[in-house]
C-alpha positions as CSV (number, residue, x, y, z in Angstrom):
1,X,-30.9,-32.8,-2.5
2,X,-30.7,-34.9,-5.7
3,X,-28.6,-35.3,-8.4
4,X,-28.9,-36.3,-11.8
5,X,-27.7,-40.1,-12.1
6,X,-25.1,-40.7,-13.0
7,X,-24.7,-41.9,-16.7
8,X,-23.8,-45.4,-17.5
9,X,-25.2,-46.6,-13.9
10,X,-21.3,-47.4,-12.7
11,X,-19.4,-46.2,-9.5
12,X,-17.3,-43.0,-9.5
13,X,-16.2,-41.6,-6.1
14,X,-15.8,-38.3,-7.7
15,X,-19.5,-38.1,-8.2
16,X,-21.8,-37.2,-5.6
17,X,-23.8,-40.1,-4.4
18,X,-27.6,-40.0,-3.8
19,X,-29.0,-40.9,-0.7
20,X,-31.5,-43.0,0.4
21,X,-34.6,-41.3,0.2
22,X,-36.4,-42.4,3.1
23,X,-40.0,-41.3,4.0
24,X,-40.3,-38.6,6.3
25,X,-36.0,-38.1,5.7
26,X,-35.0,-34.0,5.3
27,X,-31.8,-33.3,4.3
28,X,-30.9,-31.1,6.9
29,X,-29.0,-28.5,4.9
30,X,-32.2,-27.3,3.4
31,X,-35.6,-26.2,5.1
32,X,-39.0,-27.3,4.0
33,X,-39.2,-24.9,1.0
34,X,-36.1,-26.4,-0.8
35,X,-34.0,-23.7,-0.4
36,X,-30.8,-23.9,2.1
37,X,-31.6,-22.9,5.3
38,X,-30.3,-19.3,6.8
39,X,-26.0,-19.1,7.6
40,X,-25.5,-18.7,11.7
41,X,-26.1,-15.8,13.1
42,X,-22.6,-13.2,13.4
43,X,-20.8,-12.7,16.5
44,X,-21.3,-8.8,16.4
45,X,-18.6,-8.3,13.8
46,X,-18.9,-4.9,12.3
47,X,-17.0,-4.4,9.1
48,X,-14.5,-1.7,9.3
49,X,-15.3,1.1,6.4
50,X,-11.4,1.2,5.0
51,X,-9.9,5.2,4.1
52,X,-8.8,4.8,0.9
53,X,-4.6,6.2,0.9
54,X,-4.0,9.8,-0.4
55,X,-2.1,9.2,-3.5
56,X,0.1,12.0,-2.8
57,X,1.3,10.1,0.0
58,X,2.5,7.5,-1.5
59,X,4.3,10.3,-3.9
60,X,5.7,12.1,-1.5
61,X,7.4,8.9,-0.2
62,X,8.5,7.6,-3.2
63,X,10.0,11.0,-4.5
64,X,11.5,11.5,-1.1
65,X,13.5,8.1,-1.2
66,X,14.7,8.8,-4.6
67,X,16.2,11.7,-4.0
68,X,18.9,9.6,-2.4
69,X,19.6,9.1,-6.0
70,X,18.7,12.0,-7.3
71,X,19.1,15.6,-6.4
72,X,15.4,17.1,-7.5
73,X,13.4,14.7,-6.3
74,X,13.8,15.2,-2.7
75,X,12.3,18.3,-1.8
76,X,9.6,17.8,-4.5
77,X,8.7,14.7,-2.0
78,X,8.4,17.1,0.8
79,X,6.1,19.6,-0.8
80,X,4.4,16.8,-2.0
81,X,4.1,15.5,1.6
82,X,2.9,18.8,2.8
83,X,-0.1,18.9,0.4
84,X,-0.9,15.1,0.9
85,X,-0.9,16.2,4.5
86,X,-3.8,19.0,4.2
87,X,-5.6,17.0,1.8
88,X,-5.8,14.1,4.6
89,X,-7.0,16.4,7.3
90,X,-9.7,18.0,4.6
91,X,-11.1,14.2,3.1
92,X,-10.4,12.3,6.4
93,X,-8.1,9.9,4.1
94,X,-5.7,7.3,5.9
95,X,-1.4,7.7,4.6
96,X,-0.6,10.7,7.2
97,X,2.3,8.3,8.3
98,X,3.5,8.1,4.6
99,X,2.9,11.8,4.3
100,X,5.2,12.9,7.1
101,X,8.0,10.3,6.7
102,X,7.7,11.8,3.0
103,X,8.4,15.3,4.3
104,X,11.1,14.5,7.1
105,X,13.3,12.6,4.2
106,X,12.7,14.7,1.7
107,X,13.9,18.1,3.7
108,X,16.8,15.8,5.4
109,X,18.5,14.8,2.0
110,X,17.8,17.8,0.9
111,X,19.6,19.4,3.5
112,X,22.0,17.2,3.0
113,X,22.5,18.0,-0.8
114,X,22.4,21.8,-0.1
115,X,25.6,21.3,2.6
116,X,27.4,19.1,0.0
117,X,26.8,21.4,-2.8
118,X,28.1,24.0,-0.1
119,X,30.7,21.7,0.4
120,X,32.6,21.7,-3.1
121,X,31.7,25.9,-4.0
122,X,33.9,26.8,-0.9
123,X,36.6,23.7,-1.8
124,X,36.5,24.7,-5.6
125,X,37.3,29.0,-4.2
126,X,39.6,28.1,-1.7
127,X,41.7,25.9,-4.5
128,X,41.2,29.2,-6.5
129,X,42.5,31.6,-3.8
130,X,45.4,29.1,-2.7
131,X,49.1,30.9,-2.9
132,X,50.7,29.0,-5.9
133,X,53.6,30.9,-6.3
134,X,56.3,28.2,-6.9
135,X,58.2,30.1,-9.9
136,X,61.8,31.2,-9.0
137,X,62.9,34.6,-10.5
């Protein structure tokens, strides 16, 4: 391997040096036809094909965590989930974990909303139907 001289003829350790050609010397990194020889064989390493995520698993996990927030999004992350879910099994995709932990928050809070909303409609009638005769005839 050669490299142009350097100009100027001085010293610079940043530049690469030129060996001594000697007769009959081969620069090992390179095989008889000047180009570098072949890499080392593998050690049986087969590259794994990678799934590509199902978008609407990554949805339905988002939605479904902010619905902790807000009221809506929850249960639109667990429909989400569901259809993620079919899509997965159909296309042989990778995020079924996302899908389902999309589904199982998004019907929990949900639930939970539902029982609070419960909650206040039965506190709001019973302070409605309370006895609140304090006048004195």
């Amino acid at each position: 391997m050669s490299y142009p001289q350097q100009p100027g003829n001085w010293s610079d350790p940043s530049w690469p040096q030129q060996q001594q050609q000697q007769p009959g010397y081969q620069d090992p990194a390179y095989a008889v036809s000047g180009h570098p020889a072949a890499a080392y064989p593998g050690y049986g390493y087969q590259p794994v094909a990678v799934q590509p995520t199902n978008g609407l698993a990554i949805a339905a996990l988002v939605c479904a965590l902010a619905g902790i927030a807000t009221c809506i999004s929850a249960p639109v992350g667990a429909i989400l989930g569901h259809i993620a879910r079919r899509q997965i099994r159909e296309r042989g995709e990778a995020g079924d974990g996302m899908a389902l932990a999309g589904i199982i928050v998004g019907w929990i809070i949900t639930a939970l909303m539902v029982l609070l909303i419960a909650f206040y409609v039965v506190i709001i009638i019973l302070a409605i139907n309370s006895d609140t005769t304090s006048s004195s005839y």
